[in-house]
C-alpha positions as CSV (number, residue, x, y, z in Angstrom):
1,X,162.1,149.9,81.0
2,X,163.4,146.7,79.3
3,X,163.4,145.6,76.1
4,X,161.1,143.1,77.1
5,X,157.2,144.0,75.0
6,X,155.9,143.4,78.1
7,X,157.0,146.3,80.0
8,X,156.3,148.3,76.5
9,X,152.8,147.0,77.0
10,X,152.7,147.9,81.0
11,X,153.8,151.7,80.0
12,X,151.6,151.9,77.5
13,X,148.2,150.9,80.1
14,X,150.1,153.6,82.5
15,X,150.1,156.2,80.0
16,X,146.9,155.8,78.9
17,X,145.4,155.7,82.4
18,X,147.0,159.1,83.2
19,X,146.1,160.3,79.6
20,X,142.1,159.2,81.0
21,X,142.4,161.0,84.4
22,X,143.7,164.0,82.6
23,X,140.5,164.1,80.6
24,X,138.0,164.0,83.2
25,X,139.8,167.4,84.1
26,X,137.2,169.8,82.2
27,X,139.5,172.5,81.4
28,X,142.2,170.7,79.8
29,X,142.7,170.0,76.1
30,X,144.2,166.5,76.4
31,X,145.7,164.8,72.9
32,X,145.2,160.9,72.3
33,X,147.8,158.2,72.9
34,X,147.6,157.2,69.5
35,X,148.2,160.7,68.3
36,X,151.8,161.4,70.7
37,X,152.8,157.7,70.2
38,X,155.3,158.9,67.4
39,X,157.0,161.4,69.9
40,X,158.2,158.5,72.0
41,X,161.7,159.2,73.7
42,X,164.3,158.4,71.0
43,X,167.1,160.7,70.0
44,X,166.6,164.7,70.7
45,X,163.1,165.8,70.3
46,X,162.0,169.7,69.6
47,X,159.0,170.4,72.2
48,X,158.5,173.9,70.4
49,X,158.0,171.5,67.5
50,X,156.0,168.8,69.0
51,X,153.9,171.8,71.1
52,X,153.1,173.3,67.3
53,X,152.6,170.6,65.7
54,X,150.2,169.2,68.5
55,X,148.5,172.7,69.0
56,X,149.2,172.7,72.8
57,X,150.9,174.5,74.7
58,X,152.0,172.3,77.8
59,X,153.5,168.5,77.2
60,X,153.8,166.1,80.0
61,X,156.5,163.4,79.5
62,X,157.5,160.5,81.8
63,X,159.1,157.1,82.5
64,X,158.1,153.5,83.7
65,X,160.2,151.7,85.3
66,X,159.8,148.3,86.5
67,X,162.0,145.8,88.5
68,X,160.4,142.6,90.2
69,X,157.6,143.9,92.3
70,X,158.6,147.3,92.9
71,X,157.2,150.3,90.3
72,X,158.5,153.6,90.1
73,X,156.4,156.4,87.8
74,X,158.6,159.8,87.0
75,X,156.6,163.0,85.3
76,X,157.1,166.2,84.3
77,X,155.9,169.1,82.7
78,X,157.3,170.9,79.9
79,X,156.5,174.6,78.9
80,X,156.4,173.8,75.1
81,X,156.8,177.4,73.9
82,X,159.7,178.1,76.6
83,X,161.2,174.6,77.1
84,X,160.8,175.3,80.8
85,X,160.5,172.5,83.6
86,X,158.0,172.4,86.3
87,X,157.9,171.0,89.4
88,X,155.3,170.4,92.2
89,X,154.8,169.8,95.7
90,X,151.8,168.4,97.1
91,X,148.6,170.4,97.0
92,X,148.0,170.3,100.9
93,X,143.8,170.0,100.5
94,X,142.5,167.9,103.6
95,X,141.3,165.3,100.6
96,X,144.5,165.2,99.3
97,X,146.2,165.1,102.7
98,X,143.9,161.7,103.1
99,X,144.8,160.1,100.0
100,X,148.0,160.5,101.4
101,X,147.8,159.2,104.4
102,X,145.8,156.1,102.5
103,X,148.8,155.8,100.3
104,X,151.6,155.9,103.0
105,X,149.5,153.5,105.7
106,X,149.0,150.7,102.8
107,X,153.0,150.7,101.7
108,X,153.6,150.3,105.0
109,X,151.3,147.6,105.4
110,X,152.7,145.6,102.2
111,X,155.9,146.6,103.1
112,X,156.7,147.8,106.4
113,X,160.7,147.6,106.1
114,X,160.4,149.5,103.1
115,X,163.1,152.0,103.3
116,X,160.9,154.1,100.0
117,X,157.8,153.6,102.3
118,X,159.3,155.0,105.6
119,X,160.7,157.8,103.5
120,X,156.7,158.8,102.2
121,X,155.8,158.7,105.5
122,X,158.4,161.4,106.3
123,X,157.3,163.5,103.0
124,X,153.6,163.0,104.7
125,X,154.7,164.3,107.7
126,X,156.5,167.2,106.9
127,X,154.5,168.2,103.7
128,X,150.8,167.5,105.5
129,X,151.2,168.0,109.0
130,X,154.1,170.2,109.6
131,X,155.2,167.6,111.5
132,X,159.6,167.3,111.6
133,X,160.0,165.3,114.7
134,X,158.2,162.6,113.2
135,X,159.7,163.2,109.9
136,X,163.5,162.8,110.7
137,X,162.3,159.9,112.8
138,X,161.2,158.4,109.6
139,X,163.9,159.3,107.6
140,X,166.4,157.9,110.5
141,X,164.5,154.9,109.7
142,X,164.6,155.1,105.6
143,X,168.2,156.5,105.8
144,X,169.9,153.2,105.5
145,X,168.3,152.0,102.6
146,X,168.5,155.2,101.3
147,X,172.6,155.9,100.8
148,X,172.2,157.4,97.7
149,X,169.3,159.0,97.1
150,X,169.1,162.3,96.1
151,X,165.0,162.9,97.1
152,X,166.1,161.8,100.1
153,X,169.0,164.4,101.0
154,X,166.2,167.0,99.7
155,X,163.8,166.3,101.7
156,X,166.2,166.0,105.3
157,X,167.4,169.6,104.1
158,X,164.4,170.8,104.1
159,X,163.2,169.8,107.2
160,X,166.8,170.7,109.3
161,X,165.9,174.6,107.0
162,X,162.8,175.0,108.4
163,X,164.2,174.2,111.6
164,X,166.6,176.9,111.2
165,X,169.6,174.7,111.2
166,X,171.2,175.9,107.7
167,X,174.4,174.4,108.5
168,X,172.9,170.7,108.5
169,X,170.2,171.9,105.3
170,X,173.5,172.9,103.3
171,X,175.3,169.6,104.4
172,X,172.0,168.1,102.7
173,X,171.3,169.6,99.4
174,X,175.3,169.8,99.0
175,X,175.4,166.2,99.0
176,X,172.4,166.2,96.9
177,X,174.0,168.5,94.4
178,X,176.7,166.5,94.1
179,X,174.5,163.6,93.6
180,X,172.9,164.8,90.8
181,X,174.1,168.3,89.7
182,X,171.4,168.1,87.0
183,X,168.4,168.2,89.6
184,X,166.6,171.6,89.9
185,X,165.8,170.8,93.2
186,X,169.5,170.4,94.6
187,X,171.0,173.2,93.1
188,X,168.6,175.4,93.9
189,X,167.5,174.8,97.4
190,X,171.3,174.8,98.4
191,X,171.6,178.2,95.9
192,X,168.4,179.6,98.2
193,X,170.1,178.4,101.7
194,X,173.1,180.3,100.8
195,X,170.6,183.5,99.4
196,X,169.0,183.2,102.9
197,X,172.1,184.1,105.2
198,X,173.2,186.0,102.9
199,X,176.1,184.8,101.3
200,X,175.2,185.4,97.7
201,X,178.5,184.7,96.0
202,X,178.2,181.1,96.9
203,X,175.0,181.3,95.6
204,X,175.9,182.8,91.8
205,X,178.8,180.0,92.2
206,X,176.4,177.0,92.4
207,X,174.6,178.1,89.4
208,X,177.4,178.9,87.4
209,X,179.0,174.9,88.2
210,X,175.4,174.4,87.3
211,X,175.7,176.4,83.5
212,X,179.3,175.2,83.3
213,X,177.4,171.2,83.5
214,X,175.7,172.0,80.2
215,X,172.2,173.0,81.7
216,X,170.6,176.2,79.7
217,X,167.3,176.4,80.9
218,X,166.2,180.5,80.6
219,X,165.7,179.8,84.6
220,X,168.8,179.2,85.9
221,X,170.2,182.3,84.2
222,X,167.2,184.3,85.6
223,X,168.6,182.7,89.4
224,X,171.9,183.8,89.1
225,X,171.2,187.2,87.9
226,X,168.6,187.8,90.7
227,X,171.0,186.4,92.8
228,X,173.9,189.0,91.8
229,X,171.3,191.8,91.9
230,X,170.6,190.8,96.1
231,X,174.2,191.0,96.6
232,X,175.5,193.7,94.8
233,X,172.4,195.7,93.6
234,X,173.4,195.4,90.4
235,X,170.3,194.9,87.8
236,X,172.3,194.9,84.6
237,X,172.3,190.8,84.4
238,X,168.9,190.5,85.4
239,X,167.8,192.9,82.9
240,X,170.2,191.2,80.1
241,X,168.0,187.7,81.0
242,X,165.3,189.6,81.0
243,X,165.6,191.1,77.2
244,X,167.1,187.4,75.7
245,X,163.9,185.4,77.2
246,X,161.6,188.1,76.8
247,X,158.2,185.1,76.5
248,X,160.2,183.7,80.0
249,X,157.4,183.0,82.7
250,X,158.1,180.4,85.5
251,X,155.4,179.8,87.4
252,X,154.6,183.6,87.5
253,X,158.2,185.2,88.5
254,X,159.0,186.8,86.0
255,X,156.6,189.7,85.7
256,X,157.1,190.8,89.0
257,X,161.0,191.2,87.7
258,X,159.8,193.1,84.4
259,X,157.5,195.4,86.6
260,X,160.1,196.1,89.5
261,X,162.7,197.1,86.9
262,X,160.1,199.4,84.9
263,X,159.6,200.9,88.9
264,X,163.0,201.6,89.2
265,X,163.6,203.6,85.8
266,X,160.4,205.7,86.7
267,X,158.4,204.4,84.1
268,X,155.3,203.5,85.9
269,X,153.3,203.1,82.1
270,X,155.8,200.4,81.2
271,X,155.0,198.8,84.6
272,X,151.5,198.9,84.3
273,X,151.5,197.4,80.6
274,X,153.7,194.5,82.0
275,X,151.2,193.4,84.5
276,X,148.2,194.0,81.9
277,X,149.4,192.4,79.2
278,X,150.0,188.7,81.8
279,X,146.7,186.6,81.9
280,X,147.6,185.4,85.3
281,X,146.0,186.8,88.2
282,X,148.6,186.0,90.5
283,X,152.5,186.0,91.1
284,X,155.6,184.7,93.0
285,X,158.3,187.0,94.0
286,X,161.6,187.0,95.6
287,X,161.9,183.1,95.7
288,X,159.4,181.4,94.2
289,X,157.6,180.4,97.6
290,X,154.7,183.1,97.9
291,X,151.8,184.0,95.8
292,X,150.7,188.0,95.5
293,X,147.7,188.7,93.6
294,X,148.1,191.3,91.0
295,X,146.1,193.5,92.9
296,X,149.4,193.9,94.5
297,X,151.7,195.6,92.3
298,X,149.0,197.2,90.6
299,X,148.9,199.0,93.9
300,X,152.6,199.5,94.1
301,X,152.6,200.9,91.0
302,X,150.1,203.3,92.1
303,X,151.5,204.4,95.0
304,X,154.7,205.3,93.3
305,X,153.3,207.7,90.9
306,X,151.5,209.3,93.7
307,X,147.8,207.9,92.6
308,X,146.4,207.6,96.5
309,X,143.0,206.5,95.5
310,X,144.0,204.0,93.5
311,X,146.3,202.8,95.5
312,X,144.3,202.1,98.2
313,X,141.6,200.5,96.5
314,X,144.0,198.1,94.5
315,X,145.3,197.7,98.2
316,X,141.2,196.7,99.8
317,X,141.0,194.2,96.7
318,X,144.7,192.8,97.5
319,X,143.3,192.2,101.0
320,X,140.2,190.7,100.4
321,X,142.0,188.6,98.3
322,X,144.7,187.1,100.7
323,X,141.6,186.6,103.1
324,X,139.8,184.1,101.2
């Protein structure tokens, strides 16, 4: 934003609308704008602090920026009590995938040069309909106005990946790594292409350019060391991240890691604590793309010790679970 109060003003009517469609979500404990005003970006801010102090346990923080007629809104959310980042994709509900379409149809219609409007059509038709012929044809078509754009390399790496053509996806997210070697996204869907065929050095090498850049987030330490234990089958820096970050729970990954190494030292009671004492009911694995109920390795568990009927009933539930 400017210095001008009248973008101050615009940012403020943003936040406060989010801040009201937040609240009409019955399960959430949403604070005030008056009450978070003082925490407004301006030098380095504790979010443990600001979590504590606010009594919650999540903060969403953001930016406005404005330029003629075009808007742009950026958001994340911050694990106050790990200082963790989260990042999502589109929830691909057929209401959802409407609004979507609603959205991409009337940009083009406003603007149907719009390189940023071609390139939502392309996210529409890869995220939403599975789509990628359509896709890269819109991104074909968004790619010159694009040079530079970092969402924009993701996104074509993506689709050339799930095409299976890993040498074009790593072309991609390499040039959106070097874009912005800050962005979650870019280093870690090029670490995950190399992970996929296999190369794993590469893949402990991206995240250590990524450490060596000054980023210390408990997650990209947790990458690299699962990525050294697929190559080499060594656990001993998984286990080391493990023991510094011991609250550490990205979007569920992490007990799955606690569990597996309690597995492998034969101590099934330490395995079975770890998934008790988690509140979620479900888990990703392996690389952060699949949910597996708990049902799951509460079955695993079982069937390592030799429990049969337990097993198998942890098993039925798992099932009926992943039919739904």
């Amino acid at each position: 934003m400017s210095q001008d109060k009248s973008d101050a003003y615009f940012a403020d009517g943003v936040q406060d609308q989010i801040l009201t469609n937040l609240a009409k979500v019955s399960d959430l404990k949403v604070i005030s704008h008056t009450s978070v005003r003082q925490y407004k970006i301006g030098g380095e801010r504790n979010m443990r602090e600001i979590g504590r102090q606010l009594g919650v346990a999540y903060i969403m923080e953001g930016s406005v920026q404005r330029a003629r007629d075009r808007l742009r809104i950026n958001a994340t959310l911050i694990d106050a009590r790990t200082n963790l980042l989260f990042f999502f994709d589109l929830d691909p509900r057929p209401d959802r995938i409407s609004l979507a379409d609603a959205a991409v149809k009337a940009a083009l219609h406003l603007r149907p040069d719009s390189s940023e409007a071609h390139f939502a059509r392309a996210d529409y038709y890869f995220r939403c309909l599975r789509d990628y012929d359509r896709a890269q044809e819109e991104l074909a078509i968004a790619r010159p106005g694009l040079p530079n754009s970092t969402p924009f390399f993701i996104l074509s790496g993506y689709i050339t990946r799930r095409r299976n053509h890993f040498r074009d996806a790593e072309q991609d997210f390499s040039t959106a790594f070097a874009l912005d070697p800050r962005n979650p996204k870019a280093y870690n869907l090029l670490a995950d292409t190399y992970v996929l065929q296999r190369r794993f050095p590469e893949a402990v090498h991206i995240y250590d350019k990524v450490l060596s850049a000054g980023e210390q987030t408990p997650i990209v330490r947790y990458r690299r060391a699962s990525c050294i234990l697929f190559g080499t089958g060594n656990t001993g820096p998984l286990r080391d991240v493990l023991t510094k970050f011991p609250d550490m729970e990205f979007a569920g990954g992490q007990t799955p890691a606690r569990c597996w190494m309690a597995m492998l030292d034969g101590n099934y009671a330490e395995a079975e604590r770890v998934l008790v004492a988690s509140p979620r009911q479900d888990f990703q694995d392996i690389d952060f793309s699949f949910y597996f109920p708990k049902s799951w390795y509460q079955a695993m568990v079982a069937r390592a010790k030799g429990d049969s009927v337990r097993a198998a009933a942890a098993f039925r539930e798992c099932r009926e679970i992943l039919a739904q």
